[in-house]
C-alpha positions in Angstrom: 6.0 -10.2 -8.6 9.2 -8.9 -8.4 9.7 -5.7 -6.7 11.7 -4.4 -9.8 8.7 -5.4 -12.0 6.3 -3.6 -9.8 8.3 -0.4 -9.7 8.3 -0.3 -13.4 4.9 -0.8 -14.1 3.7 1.9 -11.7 6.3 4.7 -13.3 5.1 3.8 -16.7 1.1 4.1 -15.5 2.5 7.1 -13.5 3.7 8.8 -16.1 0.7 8.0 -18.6 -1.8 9.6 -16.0 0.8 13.2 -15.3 0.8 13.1 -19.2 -2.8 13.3 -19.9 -2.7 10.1 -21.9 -4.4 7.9 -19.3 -8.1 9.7 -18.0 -8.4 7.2 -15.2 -6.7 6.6 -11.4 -5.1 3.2 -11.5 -4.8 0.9 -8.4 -2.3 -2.2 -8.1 -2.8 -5.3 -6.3 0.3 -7.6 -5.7 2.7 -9.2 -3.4 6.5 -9.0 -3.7 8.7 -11.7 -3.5 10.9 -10.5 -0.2 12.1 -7.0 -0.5 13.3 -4.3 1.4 12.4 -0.7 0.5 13.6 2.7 1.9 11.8 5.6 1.4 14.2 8.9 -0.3 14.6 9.8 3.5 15.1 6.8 5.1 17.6 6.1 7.5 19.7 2.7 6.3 20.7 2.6 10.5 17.3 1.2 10.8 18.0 -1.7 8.8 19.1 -4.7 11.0 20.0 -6.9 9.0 19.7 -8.0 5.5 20.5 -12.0 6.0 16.7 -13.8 4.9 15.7 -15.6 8.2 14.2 -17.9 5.9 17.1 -19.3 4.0 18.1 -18.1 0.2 20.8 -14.9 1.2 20.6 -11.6 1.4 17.3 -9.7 0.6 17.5 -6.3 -1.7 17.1 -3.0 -1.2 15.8 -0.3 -3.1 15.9 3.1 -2.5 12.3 4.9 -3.8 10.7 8.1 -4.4 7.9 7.6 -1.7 8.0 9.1 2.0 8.3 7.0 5.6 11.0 4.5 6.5 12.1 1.5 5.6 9.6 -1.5 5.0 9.4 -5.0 4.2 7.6 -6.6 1.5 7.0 -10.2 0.8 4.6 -13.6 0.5 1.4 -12.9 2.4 1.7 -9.2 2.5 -0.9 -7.1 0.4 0.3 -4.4 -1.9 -1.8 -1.9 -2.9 -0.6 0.6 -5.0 -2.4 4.0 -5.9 -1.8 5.8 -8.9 -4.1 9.4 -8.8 -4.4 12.4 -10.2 -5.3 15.3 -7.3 -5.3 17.9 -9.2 -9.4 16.7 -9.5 -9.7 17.2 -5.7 -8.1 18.7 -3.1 -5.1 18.8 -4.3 -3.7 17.1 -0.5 -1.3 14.3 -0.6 -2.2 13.9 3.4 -6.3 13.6 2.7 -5.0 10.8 -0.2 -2.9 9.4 2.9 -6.0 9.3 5.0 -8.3 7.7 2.2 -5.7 4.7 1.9 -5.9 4.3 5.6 -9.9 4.5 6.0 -10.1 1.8 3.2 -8.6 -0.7 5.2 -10.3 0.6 8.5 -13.1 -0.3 7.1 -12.0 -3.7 5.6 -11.0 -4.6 9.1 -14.2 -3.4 11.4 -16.2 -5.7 9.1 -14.1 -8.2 11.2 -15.1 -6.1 14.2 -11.4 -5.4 14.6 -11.0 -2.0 15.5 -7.7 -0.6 13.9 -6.4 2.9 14.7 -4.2 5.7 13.8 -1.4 7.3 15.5 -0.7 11.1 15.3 1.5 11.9 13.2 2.3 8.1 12.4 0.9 6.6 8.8 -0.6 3.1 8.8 -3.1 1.2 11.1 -2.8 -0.1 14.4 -4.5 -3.0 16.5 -3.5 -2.5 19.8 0.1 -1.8 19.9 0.8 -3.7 16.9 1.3 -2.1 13.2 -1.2 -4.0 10.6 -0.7 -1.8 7.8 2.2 0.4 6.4 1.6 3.6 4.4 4.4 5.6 2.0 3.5 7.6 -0.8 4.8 9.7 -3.3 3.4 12.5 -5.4 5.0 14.3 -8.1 2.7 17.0 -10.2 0.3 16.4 -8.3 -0.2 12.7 -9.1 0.5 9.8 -6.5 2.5 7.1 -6.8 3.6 4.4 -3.8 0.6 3.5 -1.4 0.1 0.9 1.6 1.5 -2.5 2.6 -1.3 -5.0 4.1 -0.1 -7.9 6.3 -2.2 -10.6 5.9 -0.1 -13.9 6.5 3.9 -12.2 6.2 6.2 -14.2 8.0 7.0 -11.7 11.0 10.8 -12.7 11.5 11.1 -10.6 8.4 10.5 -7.6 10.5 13.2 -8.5 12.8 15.3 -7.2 10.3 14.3 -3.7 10.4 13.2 -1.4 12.9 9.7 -1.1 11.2 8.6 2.3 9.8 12.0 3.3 11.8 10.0 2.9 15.1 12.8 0.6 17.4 10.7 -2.0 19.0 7.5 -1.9 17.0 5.3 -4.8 17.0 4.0 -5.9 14.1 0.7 -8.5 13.3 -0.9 -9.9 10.5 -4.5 -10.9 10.0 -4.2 -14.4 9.9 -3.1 -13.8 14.0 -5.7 -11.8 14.6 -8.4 -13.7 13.0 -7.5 -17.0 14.2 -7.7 -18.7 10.5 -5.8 -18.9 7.1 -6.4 -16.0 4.9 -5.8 -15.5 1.1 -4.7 -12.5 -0.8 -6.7 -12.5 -4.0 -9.6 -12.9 -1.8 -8.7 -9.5 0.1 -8.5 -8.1 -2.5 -11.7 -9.2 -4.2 -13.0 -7.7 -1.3 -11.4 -4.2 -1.0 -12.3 -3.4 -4.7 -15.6 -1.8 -3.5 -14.8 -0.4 -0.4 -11.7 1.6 -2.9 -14.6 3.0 -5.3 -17.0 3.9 -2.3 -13.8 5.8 -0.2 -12.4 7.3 -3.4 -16.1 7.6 -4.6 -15.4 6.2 -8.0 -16.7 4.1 -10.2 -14.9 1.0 -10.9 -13.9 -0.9 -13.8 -11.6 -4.1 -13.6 -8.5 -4.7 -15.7 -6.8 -7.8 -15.1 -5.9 -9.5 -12.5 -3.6 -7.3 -10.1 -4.9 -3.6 -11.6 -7.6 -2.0 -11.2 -8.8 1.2 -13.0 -11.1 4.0 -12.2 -12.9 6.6 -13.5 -13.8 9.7 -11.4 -17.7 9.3 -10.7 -18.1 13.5 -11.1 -16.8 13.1 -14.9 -18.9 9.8 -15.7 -22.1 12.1 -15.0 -20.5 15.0 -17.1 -20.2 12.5 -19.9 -23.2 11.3 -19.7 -25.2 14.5 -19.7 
């Protein structure tokens, strides 16, 4: 999907969930066509170059309402996008940070590949090389943005940028770690529970790249 698209779509769900008229947390699955994104902070020094190293021009940039750096997006790379209301929890954008990340922690240590954080750093790490890329936004207290998975990106699209604005970071997908091919809607088949058991949710699916829950503490309310 195209980046524009995607941007769309989650401020209209974004804005349905701050409103009150949608009573359920929404997450996106997708991949981008190639895109380059910079969070409102972002330093456009860290961006290389913006020449395609795989043929077709120059590569676009937006400018979005999410923290971090600047990040690409593109075929092989998981999107997941996480539209929540806090204001049901803890109200912390940084816990919401840490439940993205421990999602895909656990994703990857049923590979037994043991990913790590960095203080102070969002996203996962194997060895010394970034797997996953975290930049959220939250406005009212209602998240928008979320993580960027690599599962087969072609890496000479990170020699564009200086990744997360780190100079010299390495970057890996899973395909290289794993050894074999890899596919995104498979992924993401497999996330879906390990979303409602992190978020402790229960999970209902709409279409093919959204997914909606519903918090499990007001299913029982409903219920009783």
């Amino acid at each position: 999907m195209l980046f524009e698209r995607a941007w769309e779509l989650q401020k209209n769900i974004w804005e349905e969930r701050a409103e009150g008229r949608l009573r359920e947390d929404t997450f996106l699955f997708m991949e981008h066509e190639p895109v380059i994104t910079l969070g409102a902070g972002g330093a456009e020094g860290n961006i290389l170059s913006r020449e395609s190293p795989a043929g077709g021009g120059e590569i676009p940039l937006f400018r979005i309402n999410r923290g971090g750096e600047v990040t690409f997006h593109g075929p092989g790379q998981l999107m997941m996008y996480a539209i929540c209301d806090l204001k049901d929890r803890e109200r912390d954008v940084h816990t919401h940070c840490r439940r993205l990340e421990e999602v895909f922690l656990r994703y990857l240590a049923g590979f037994d590949i043991a990913a790590r954080r960095r203080e102070g750093m969002p996203g996962l790490w194997v060895d010394e090389e970034k797997i996953l890329s975290l930049g959220v936004g939250a406005r009212r207290w209602v998240t928008i943005h979320g993580v960027a998975f690599n599962i087969s990106t072609d890496l000479r699209f990170f020699e564009m940028i200086h990744p997360c604005g780190e100079v010299g970071a390495q970057v890996t997908t899973l395909e290289q770690l794993l050894g074999s091919p890899c596919h995104l809607d498979e992924v993401a088949e497999s996330l879906r529970p390990i979303v409602a058991d992190v978020f402790e949710q229960e999970i209902s699916w709409s279409g093919e790249i959204t997914c909606r829950f519903s918090s499990l503490a007001r299913a029982k309310d409903e219920s009783a």
